[in-house]
CHARMM-style PDB file with segment names, atoms N, HN, CA, C and O in Angstrom:
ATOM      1  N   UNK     1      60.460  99.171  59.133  1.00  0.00      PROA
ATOM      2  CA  UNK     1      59.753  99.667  60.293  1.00  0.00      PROA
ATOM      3  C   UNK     1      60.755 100.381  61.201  1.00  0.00      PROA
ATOM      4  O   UNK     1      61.658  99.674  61.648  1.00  0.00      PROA
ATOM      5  N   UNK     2      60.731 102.026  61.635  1.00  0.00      PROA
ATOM      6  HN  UNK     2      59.997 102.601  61.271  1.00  0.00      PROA
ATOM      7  CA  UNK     2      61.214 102.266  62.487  1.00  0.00      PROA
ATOM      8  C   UNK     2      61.107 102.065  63.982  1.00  0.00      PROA
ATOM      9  O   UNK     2      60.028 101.535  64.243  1.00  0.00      PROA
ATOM     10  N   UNK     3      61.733 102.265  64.900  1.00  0.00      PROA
ATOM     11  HN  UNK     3      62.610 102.696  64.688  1.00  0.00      PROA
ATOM     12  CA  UNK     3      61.705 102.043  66.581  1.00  0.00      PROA
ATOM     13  C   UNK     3      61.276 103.763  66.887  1.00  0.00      PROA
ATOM     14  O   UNK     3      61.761 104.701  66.254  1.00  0.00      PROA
ATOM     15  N   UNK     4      60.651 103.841  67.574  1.00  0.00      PROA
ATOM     16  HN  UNK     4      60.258 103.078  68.087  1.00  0.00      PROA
ATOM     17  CA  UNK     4      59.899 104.802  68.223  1.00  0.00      PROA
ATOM     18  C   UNK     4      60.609 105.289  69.552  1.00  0.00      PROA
ATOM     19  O   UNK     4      60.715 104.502  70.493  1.00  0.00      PROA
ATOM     20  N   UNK     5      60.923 106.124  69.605  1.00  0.00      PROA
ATOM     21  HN  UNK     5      60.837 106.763  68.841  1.00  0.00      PROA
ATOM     22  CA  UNK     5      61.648 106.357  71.275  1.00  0.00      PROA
ATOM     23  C   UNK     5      60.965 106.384  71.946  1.00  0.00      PROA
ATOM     24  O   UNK     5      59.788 106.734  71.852  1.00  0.00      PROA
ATOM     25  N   UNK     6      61.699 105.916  73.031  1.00  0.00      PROA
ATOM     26  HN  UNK     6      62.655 105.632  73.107  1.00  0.00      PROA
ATOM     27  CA  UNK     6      61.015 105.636  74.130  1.00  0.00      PROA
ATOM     28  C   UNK     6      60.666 106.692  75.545  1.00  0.00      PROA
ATOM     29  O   UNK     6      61.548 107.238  76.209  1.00  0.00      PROA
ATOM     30  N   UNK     7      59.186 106.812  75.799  1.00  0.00      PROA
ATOM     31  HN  UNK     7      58.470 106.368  75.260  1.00  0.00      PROA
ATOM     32  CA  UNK     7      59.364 108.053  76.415  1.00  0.00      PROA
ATOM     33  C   UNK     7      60.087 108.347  78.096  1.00  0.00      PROA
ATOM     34  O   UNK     7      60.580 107.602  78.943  1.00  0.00      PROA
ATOM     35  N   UNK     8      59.798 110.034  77.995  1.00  0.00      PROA
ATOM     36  HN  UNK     8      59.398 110.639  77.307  1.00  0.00      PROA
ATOM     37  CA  UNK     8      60.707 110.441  79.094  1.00  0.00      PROA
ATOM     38  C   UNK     8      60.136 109.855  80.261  1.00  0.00      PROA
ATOM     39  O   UNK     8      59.042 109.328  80.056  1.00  0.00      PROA
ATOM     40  N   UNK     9      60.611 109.792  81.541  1.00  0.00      PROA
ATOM     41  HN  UNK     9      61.500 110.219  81.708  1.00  0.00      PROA
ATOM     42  CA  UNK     9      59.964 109.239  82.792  1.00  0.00      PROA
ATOM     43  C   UNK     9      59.106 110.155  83.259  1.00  0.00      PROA
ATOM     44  O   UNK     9      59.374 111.278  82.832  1.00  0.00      PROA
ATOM     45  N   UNK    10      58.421 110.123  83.784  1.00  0.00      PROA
ATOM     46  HN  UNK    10      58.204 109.211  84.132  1.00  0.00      PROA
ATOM     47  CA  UNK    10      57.478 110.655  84.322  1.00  0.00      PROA
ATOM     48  C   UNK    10      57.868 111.660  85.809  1.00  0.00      PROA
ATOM     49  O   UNK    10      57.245 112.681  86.105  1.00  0.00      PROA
ATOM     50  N   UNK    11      58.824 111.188  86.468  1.00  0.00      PROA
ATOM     51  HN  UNK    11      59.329 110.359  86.228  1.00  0.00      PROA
ATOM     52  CA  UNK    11      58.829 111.217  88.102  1.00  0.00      PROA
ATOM     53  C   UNK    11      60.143 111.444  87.903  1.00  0.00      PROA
ATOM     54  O   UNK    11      60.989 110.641  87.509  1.00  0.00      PROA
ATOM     55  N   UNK    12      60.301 112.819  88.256  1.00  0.00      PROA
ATOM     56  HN  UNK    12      59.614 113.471  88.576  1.00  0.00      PROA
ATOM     57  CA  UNK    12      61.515 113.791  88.515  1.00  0.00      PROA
ATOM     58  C   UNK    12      62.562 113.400  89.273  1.00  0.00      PROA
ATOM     59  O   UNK    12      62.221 112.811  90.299  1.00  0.00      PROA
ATOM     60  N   UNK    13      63.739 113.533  89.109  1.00  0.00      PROA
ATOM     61  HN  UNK    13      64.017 114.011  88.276  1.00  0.00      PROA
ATOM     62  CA  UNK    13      64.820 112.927  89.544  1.00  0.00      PROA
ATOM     63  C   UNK    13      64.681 113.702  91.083  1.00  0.00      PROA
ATOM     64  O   UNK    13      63.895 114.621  91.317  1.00  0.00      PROA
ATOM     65  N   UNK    14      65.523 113.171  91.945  1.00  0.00      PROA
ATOM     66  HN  UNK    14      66.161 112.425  91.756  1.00  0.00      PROA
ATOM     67  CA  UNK    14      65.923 113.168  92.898  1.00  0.00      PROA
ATOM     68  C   UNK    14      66.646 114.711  93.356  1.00  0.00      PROA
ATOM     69  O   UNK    14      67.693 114.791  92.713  1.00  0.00      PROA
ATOM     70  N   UNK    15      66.523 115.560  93.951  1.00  0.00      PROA
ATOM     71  HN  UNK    15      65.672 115.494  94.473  1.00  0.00      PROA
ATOM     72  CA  UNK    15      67.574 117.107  93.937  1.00  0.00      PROA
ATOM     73  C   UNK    15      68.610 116.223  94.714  1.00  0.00      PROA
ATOM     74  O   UNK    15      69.656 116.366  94.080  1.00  0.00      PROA
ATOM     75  N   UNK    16      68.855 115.339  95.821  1.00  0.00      PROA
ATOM     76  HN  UNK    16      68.005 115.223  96.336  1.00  0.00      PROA
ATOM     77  CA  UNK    16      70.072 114.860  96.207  1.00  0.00      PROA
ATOM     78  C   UNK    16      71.022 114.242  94.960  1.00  0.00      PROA
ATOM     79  O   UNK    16      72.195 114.575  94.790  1.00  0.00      PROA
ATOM     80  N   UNK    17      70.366 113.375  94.205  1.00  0.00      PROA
ATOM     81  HN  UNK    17      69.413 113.104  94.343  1.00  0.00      PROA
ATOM     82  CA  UNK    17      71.177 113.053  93.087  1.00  0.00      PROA
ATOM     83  C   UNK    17      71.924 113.932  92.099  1.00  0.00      PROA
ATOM     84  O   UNK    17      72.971 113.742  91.479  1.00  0.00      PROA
ATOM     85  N   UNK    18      70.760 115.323  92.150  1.00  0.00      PROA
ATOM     86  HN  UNK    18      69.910 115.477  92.653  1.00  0.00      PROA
ATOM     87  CA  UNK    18      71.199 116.653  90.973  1.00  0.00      PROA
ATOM     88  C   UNK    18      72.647 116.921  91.586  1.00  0.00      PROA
ATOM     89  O   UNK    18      73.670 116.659  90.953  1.00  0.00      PROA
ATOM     90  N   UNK    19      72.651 117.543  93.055  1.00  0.00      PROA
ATOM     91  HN  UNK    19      71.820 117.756  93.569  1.00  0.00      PROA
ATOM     92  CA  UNK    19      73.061 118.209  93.745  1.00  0.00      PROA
ATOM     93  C   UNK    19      74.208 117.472  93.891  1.00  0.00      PROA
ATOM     94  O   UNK    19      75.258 118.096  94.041  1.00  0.00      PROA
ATOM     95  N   UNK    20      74.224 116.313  93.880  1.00  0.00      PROA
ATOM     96  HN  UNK    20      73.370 115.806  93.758  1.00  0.00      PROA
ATOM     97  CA  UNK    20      75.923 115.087  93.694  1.00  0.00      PROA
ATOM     98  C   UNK    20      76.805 115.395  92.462  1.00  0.00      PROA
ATOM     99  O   UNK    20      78.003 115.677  92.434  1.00  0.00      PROA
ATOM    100  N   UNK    21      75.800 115.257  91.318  1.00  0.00      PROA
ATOM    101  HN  UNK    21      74.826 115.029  91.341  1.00  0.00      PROA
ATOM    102  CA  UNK    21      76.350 115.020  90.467  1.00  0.00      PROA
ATOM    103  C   UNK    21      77.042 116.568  89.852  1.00  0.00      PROA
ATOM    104  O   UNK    21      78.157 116.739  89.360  1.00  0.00      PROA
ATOM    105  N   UNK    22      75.814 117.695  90.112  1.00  0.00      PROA
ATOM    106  HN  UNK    22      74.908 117.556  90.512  1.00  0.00      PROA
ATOM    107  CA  UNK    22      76.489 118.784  89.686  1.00  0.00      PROA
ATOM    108  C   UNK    22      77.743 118.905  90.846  1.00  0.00      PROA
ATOM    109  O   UNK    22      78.712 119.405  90.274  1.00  0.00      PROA
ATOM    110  N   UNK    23      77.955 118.710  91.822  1.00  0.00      PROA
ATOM    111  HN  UNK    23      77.168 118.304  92.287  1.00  0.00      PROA
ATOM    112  CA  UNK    23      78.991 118.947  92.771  1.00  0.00      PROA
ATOM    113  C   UNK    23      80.645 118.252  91.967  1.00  0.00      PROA
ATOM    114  O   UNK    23      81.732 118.784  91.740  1.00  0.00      PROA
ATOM    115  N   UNK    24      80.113 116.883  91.741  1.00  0.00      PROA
ATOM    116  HN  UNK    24      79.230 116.451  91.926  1.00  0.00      PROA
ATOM    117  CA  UNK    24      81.822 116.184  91.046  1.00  0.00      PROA
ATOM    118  C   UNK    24      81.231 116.939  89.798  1.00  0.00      PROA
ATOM    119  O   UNK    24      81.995 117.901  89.874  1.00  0.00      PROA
ATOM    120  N   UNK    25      80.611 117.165  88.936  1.00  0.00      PROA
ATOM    121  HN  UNK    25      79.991 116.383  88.875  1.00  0.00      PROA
ATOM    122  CA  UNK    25      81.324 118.035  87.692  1.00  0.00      PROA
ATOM    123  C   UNK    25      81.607 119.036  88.281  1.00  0.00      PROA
ATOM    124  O   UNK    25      82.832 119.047  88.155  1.00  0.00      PROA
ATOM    125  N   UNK    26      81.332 119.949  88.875  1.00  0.00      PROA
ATOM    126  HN  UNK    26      80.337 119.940  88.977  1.00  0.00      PROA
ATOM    127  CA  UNK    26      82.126 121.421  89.314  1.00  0.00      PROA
ATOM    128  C   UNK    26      83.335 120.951  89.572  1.00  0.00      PROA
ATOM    129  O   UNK    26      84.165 121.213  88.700  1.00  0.00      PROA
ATOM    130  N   UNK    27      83.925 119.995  91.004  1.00  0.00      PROA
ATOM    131  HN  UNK    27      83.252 119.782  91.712  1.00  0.00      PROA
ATOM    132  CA  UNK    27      84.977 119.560  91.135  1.00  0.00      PROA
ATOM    133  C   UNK    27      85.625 118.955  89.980  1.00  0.00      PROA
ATOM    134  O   UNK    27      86.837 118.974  90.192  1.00  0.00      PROA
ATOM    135  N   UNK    28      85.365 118.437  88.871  1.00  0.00      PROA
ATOM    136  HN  UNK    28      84.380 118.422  88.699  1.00  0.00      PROA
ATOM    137  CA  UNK    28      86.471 117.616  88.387  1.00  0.00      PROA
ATOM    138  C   UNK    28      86.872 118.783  87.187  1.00  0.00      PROA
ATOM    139  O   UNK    28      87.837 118.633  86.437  1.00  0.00      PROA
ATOM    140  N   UNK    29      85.861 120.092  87.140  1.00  0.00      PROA
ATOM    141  HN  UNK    29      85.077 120.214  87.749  1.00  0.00      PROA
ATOM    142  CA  UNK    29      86.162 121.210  86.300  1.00  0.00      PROA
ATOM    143  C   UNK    29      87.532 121.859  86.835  1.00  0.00      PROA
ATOM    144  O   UNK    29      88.573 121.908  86.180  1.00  0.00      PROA
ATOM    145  N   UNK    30      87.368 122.304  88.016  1.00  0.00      PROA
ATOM    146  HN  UNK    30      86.523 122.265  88.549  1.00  0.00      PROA
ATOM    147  CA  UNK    30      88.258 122.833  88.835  1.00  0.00      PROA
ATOM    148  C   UNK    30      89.307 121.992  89.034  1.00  0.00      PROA
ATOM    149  O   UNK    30      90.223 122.732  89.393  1.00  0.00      PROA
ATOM    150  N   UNK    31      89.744 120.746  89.004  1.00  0.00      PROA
ATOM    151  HN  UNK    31      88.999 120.145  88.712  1.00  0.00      PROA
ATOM    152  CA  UNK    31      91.246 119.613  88.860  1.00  0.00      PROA
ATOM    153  C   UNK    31      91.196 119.948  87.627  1.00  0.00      PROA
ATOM    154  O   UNK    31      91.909 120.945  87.509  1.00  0.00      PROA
ATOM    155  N   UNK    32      90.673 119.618  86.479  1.00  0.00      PROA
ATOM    156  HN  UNK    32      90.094 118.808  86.575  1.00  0.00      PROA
ATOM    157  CA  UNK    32      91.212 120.041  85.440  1.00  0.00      PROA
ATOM    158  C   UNK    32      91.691 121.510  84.618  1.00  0.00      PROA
ATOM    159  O   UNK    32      92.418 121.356  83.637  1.00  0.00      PROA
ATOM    160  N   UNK    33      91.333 122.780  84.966  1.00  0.00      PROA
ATOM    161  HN  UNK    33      90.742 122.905  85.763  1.00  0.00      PROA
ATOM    162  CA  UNK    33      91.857 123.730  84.764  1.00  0.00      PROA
ATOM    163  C   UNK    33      92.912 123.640  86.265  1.00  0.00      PROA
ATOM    164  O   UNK    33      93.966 124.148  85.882  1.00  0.00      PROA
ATOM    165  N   UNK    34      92.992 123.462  86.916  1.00  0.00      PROA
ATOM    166  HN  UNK    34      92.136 123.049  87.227  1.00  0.00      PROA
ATOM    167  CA  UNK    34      94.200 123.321  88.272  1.00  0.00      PROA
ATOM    168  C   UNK    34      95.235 122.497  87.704  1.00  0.00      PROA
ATOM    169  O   UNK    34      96.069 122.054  88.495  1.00  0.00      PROA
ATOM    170  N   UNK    35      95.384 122.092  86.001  1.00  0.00      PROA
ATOM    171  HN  UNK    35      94.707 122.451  85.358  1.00  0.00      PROA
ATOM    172  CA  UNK    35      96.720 121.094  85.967  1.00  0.00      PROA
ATOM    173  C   UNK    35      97.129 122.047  84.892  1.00  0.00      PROA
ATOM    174  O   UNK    35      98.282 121.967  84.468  1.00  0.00      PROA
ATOM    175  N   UNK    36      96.389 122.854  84.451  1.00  0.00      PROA
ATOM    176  HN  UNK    36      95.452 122.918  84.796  1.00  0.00      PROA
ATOM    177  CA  UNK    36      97.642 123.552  83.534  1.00  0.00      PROA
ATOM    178  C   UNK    36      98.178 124.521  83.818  1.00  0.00      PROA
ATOM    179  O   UNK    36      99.127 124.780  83.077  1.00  0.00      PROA
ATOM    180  N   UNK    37      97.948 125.390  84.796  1.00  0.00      PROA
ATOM    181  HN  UNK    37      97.177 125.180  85.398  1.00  0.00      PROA
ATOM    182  CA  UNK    37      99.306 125.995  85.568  1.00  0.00      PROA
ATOM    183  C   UNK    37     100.738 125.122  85.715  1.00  0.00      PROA
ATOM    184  O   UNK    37     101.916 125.382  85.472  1.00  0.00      PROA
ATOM    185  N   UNK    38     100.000 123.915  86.256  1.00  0.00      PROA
ATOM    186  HN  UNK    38      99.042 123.704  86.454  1.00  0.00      PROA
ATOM    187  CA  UNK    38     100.445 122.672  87.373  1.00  0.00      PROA
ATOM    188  C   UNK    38     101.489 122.469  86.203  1.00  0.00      PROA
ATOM    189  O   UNK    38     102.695 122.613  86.408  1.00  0.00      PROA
ATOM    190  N   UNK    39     100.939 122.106  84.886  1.00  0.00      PROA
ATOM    191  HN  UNK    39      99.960 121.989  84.720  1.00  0.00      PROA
ATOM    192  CA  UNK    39     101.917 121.482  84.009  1.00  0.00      PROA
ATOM    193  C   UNK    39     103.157 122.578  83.551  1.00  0.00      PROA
ATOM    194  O   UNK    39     104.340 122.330  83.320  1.00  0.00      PROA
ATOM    195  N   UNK    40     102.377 123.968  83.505  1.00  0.00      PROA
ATOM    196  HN  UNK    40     101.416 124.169  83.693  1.00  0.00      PROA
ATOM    197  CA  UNK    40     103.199 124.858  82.835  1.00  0.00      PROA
ATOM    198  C   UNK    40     104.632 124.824  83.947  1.00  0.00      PROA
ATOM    199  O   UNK    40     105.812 124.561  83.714  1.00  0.00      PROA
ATOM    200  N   UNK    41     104.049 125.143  84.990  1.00  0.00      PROA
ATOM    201  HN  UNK    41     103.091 125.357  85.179  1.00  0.00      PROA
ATOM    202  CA  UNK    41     105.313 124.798  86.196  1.00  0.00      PROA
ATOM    203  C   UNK    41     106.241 123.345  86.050  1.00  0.00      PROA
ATOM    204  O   UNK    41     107.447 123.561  85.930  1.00  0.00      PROA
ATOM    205  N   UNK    42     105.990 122.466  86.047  1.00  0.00      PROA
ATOM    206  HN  UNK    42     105.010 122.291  86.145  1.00  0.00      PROA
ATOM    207  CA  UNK    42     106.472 121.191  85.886  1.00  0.00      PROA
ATOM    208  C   UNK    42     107.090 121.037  84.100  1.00  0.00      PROA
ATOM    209  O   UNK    42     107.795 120.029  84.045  1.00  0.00      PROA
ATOM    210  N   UNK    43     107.034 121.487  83.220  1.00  0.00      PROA
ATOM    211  HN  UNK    43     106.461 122.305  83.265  1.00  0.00      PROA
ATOM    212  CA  UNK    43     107.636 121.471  82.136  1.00  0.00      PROA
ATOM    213  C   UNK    43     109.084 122.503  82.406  1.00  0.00      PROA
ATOM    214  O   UNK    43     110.098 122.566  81.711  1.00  0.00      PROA
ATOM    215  N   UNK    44     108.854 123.011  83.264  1.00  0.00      PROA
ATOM    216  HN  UNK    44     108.030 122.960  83.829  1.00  0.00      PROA
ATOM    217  CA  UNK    44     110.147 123.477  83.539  1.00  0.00      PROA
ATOM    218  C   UNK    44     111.428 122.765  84.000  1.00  0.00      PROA
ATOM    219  O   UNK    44     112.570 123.217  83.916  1.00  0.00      PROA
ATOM    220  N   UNK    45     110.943 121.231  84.648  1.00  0.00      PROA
ATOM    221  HN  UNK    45     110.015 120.863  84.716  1.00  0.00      PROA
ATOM    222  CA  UNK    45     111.762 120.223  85.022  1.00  0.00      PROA
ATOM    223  C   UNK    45     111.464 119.177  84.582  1.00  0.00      PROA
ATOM    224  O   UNK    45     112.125 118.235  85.020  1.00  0.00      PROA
ATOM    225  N   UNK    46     110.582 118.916  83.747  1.00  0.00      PROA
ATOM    226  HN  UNK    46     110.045 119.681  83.391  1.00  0.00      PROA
ATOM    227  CA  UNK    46     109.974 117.578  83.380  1.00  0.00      PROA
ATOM    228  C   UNK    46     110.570 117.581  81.819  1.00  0.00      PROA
ATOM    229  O   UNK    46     111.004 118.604  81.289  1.00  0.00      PROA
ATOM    230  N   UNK    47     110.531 116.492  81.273  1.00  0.00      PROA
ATOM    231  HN  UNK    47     110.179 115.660  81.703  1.00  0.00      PROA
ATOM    232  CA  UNK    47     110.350 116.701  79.887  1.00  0.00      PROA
ATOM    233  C   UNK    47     108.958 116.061  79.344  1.00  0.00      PROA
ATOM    234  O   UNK    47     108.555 115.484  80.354  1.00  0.00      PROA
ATOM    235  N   UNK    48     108.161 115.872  78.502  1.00  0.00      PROA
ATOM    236  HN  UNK    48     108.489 116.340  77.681  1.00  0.00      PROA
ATOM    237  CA  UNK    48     106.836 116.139  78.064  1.00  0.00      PROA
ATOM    238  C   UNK    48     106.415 115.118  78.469  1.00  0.00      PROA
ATOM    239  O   UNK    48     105.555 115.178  79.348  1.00  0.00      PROA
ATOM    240  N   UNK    49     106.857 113.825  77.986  1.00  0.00      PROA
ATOM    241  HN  UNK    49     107.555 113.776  77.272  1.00  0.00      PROA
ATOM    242  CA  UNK    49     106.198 112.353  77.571  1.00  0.00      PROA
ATOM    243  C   UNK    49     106.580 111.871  78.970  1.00  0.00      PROA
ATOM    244  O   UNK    49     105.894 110.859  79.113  1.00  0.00      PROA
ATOM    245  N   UNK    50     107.385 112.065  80.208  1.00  0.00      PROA
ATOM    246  HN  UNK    50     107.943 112.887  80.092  1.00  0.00      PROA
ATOM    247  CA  UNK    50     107.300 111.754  81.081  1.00  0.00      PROA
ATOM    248  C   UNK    50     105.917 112.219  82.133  1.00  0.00      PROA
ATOM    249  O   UNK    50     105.188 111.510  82.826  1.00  0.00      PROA
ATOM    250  N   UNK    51     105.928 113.769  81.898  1.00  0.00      PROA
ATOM    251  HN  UNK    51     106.521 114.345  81.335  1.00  0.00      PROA
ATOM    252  CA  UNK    51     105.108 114.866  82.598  1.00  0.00      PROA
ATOM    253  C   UNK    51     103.417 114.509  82.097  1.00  0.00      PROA
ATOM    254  O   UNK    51     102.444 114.741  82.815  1.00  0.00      PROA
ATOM    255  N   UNK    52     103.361 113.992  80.919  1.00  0.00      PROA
ATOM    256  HN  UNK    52     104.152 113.804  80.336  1.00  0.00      PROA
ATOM    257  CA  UNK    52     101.957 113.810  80.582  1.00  0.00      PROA
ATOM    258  C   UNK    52     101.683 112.178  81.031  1.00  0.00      PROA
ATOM    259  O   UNK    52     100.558 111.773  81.323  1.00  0.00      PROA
ATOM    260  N   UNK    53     103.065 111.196  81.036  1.00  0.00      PROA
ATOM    261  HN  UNK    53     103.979 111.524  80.798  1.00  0.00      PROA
ATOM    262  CA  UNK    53     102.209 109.915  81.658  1.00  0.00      PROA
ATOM    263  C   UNK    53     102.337 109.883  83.265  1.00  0.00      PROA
ATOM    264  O   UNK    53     101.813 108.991  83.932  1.00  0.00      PROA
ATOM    265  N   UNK    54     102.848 110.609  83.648  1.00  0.00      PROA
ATOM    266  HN  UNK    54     103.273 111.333  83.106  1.00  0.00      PROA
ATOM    267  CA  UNK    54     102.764 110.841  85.650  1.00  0.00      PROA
ATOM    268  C   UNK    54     101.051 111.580  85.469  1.00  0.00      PROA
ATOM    269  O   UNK    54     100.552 111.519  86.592  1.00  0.00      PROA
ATOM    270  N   UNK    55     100.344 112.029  84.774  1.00  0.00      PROA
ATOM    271  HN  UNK    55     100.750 112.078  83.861  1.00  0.00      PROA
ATOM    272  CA  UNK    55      99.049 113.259  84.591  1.00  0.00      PROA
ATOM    273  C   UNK    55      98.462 111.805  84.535  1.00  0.00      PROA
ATOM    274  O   UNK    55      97.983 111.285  85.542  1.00  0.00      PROA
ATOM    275  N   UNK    56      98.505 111.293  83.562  1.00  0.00      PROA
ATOM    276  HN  UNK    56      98.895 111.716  82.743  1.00  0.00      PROA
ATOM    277  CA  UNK    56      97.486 109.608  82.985  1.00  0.00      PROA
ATOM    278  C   UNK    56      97.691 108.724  84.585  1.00  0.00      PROA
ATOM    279  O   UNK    56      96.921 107.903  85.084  1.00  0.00      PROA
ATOM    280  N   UNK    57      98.657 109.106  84.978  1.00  0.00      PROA
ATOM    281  HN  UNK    57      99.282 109.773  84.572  1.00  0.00      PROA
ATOM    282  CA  UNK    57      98.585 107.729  86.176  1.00  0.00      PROA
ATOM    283  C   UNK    57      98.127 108.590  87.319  1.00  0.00      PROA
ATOM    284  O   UNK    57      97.290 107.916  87.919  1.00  0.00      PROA
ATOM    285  N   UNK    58      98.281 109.830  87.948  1.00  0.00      PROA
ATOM    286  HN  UNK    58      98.962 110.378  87.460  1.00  0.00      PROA
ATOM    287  CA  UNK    58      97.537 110.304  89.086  1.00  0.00      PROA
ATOM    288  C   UNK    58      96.181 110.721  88.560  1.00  0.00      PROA
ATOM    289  O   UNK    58      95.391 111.286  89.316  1.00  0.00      PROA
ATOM    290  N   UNK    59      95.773 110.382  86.873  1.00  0.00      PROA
ATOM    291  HN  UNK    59      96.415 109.923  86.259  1.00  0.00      PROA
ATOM    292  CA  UNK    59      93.979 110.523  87.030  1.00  0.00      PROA
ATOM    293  C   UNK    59      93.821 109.151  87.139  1.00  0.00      PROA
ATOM    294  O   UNK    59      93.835 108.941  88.351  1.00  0.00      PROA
ATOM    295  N   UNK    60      93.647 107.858  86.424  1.00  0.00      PROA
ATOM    296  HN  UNK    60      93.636 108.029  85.439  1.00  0.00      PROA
ATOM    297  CA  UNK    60      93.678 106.646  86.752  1.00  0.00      PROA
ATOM    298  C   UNK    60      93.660 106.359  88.454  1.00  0.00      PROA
ATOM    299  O   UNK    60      92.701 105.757  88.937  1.00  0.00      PROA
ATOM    300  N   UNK    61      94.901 106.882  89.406  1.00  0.00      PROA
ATOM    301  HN  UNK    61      95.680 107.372  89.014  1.00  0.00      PROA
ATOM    302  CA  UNK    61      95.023 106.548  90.530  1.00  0.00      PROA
ATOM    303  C   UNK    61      94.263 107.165  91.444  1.00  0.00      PROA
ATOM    304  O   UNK    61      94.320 106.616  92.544  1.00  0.00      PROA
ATOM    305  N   UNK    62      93.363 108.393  91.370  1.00  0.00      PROA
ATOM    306  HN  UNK    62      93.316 108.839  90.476  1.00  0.00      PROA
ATOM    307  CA  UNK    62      92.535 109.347  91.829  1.00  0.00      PROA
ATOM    308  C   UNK    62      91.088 108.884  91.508  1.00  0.00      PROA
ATOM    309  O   UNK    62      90.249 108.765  92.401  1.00  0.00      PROA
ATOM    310  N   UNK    63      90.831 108.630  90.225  1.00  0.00      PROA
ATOM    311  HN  UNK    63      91.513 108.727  89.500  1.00  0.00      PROA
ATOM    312  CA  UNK    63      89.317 108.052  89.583  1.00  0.00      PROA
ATOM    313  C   UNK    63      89.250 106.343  89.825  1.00  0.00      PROA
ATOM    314  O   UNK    63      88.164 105.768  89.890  1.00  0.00      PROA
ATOM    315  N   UNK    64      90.269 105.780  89.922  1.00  0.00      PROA
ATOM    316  HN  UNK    64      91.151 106.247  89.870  1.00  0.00      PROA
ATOM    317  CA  UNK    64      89.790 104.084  90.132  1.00  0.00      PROA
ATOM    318  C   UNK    64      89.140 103.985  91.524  1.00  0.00      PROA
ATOM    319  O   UNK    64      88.171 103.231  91.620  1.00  0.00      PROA
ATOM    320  N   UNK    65      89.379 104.370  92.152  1.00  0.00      PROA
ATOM    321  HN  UNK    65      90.166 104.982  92.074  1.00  0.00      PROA
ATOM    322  CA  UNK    65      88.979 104.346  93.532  1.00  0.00      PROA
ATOM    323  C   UNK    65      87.740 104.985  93.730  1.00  0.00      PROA
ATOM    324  O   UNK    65      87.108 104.475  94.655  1.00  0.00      PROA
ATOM    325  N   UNK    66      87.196 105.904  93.188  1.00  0.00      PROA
ATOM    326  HN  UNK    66      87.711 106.318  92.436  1.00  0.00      PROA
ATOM    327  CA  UNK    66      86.274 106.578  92.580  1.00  0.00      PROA
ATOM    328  C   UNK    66      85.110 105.636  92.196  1.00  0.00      PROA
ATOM    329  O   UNK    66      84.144 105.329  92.894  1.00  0.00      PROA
ATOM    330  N   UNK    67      85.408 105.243  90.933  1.00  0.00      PROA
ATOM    331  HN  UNK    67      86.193 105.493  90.366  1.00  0.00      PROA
ATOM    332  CA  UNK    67      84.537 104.249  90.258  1.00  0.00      PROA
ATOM    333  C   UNK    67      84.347 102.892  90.866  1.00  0.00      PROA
ATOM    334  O   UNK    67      83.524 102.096  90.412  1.00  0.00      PROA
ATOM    335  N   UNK    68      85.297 102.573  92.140  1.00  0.00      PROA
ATOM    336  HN  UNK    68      85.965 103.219  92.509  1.00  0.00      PROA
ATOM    337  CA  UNK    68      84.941 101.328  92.720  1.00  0.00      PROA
ATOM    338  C   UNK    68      83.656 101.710  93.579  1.00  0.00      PROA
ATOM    339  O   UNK    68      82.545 101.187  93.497  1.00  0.00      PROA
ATOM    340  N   UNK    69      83.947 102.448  94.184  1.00  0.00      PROA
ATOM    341  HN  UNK    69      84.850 102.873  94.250  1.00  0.00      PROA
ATOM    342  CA  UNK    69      83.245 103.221  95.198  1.00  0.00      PROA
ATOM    343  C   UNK    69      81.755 103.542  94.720  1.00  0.00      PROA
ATOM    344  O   UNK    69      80.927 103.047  95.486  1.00  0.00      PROA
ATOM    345  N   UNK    70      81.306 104.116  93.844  1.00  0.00      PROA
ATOM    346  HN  UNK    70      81.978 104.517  93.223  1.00  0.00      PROA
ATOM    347  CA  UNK    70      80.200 104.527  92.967  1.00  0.00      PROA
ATOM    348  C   UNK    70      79.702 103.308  92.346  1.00  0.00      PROA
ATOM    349  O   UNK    70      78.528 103.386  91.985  1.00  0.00      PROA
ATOM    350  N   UNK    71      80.259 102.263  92.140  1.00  0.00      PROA
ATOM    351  HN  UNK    71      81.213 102.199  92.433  1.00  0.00      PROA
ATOM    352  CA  UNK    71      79.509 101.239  91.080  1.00  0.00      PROA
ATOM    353  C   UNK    71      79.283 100.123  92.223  1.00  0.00      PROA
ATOM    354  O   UNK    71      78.108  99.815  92.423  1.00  0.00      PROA
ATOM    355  N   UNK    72      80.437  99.377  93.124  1.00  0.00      PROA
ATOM    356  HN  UNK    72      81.392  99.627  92.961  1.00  0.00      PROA
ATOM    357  CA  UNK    72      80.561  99.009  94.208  1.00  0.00      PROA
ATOM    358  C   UNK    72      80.960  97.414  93.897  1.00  0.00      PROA
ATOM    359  OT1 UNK    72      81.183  96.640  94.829  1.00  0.00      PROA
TER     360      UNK     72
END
């Protein structure tokens, strides 16, 4: 016996909710093309495996605070 999906909701999301969410994806589009200049500059003094785990710890240290905030 298969499971049947389950249908769509009925009652249209929220435009404040659209309007949030498309806002942090635009923003987190724009930080992420904004780090590879960022990196190309910084490989000039960095060496790699340092320069890519300082990138892992200021997204971690930028998004935890983030996700506390949003989930609560």
């Amino acid at each position: 016996m298969t499971d049947a999906p389950l249908p769509l909701s009925p009652l249209p999301r929220p435009r404040s909710n659209l309007a949030t969410g498309n806002g942090l994806a635009m923003g987190s589009m724009v930080v992420w093309a904004a780090g590879f200049p960022a990196a190309d500059v910084l490989l000039d003094t960095w060496n790699p495996l340092p320069l890519a785990a300082a990138r892992v710890f200021l997204a971690v240290a930028l998004l935890l605070p983030i996700w506390v905030l949003v989930e609560g």
